[in-house]
C-alpha positions in Angstrom: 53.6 23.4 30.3 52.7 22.5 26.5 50.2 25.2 26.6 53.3 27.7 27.6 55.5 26.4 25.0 52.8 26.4 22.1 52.1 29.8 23.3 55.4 31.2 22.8 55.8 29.3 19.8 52.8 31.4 18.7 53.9 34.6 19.8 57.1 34.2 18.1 55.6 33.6 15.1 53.6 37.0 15.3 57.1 38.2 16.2 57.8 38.5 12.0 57.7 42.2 11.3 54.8 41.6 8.7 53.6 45.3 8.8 57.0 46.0 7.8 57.4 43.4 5.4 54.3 44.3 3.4 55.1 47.9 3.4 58.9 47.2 2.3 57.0 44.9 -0.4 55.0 48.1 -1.5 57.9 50.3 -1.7 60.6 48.1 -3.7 58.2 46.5 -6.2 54.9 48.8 -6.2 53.0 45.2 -5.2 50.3 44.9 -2.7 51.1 41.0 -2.2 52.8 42.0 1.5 49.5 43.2 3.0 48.0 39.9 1.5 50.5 37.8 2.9 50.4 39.4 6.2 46.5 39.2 6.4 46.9 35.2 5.6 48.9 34.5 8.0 47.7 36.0 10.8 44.3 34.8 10.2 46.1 31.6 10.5 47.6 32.1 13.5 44.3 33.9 14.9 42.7 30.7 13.4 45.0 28.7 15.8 44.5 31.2 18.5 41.0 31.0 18.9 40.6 27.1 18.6 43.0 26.4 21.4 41.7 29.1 23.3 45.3 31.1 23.3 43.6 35.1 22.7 45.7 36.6 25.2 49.1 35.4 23.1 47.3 36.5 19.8 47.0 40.3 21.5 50.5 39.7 22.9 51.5 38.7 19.1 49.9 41.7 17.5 51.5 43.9 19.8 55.0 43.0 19.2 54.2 42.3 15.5 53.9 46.6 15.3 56.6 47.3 17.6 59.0 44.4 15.7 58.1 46.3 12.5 58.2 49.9 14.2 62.3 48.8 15.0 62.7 47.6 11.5 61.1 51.4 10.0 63.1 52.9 12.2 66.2 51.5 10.2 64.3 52.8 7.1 63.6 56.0 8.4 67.0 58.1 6.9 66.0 57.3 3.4 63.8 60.3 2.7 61.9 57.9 0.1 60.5 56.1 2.2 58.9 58.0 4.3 57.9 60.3 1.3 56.4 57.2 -0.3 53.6 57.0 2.5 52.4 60.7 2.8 50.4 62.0 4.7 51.0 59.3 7.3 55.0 58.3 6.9 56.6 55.8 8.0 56.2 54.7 11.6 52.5 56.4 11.3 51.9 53.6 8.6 52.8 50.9 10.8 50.8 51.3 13.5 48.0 52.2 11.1 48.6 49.0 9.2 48.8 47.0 12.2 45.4 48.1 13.7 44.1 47.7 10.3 45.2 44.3 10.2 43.1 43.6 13.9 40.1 43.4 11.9 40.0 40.6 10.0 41.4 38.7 13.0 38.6 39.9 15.2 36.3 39.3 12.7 37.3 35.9 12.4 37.1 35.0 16.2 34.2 36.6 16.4 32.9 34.5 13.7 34.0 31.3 15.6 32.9 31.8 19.0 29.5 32.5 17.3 30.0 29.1 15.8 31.1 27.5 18.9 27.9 29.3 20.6 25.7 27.5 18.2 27.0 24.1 18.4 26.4 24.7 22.0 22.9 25.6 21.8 22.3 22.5 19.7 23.4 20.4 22.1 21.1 21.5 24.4 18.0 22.0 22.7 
């Protein structure tokens, strides 16, 4: 049951629309710091999700990061700005592209890990 609850806890925490965020960031103020915080804090969370062995809520997480974000462009879609500012691949384009970009340093990361954990295993028994 705590497992569950974490879990969700977890998954509603990827729930922020941070592909969103960092591109509404970008568009107001011309400032990349939204894609920075975005990446920080899902490493975080992947961080978490790796060491408590919760992977199927981090792809659960990402998935409904992009489609929380795709609702929130979809509100931003009738300013004819925005979409212009992201040519060639507008708005909703951008967020998916943003939120596979943003797999990478997460996978990266657990990757990185389990090769740790791998290691420490092999220590052991050697």
């Amino acid at each position: 049951m705590k497992n569950l609850i974490n879990g969700i806890v977890i998954v509603l925490l990827y729930a922020f629309p941070f592909a969103y965020y960092a591109m509404y960031k970008d568009f107001t103020s011309g400032l990349l710091t939204g894609y920075g915080i975005m990446i920080a804090v899902t490493l975080v969370l992947a961080y978490v999700c790796e060491r408590f062995s919760y992977i199927p809520y981090l792809i659960i997480g990402n998935i409904l990061m992009v489609a929380v974000s795709l609702y929130f462009n979809s509100g931003m879609a009738e300013d004819p700005a925005w979409d212009g500012y992201f040519k060639p691949l507008w708005g909703s384009r951008m967020v998916v592209v943003v939120g596979v970009l943003n797999l990478i340093p997460q996978a990266i990361l657990v990757w990185i890990m389990k090769e740790k954990k791998r290691n420490r295993q092999q220590d052991i028994h050697a």
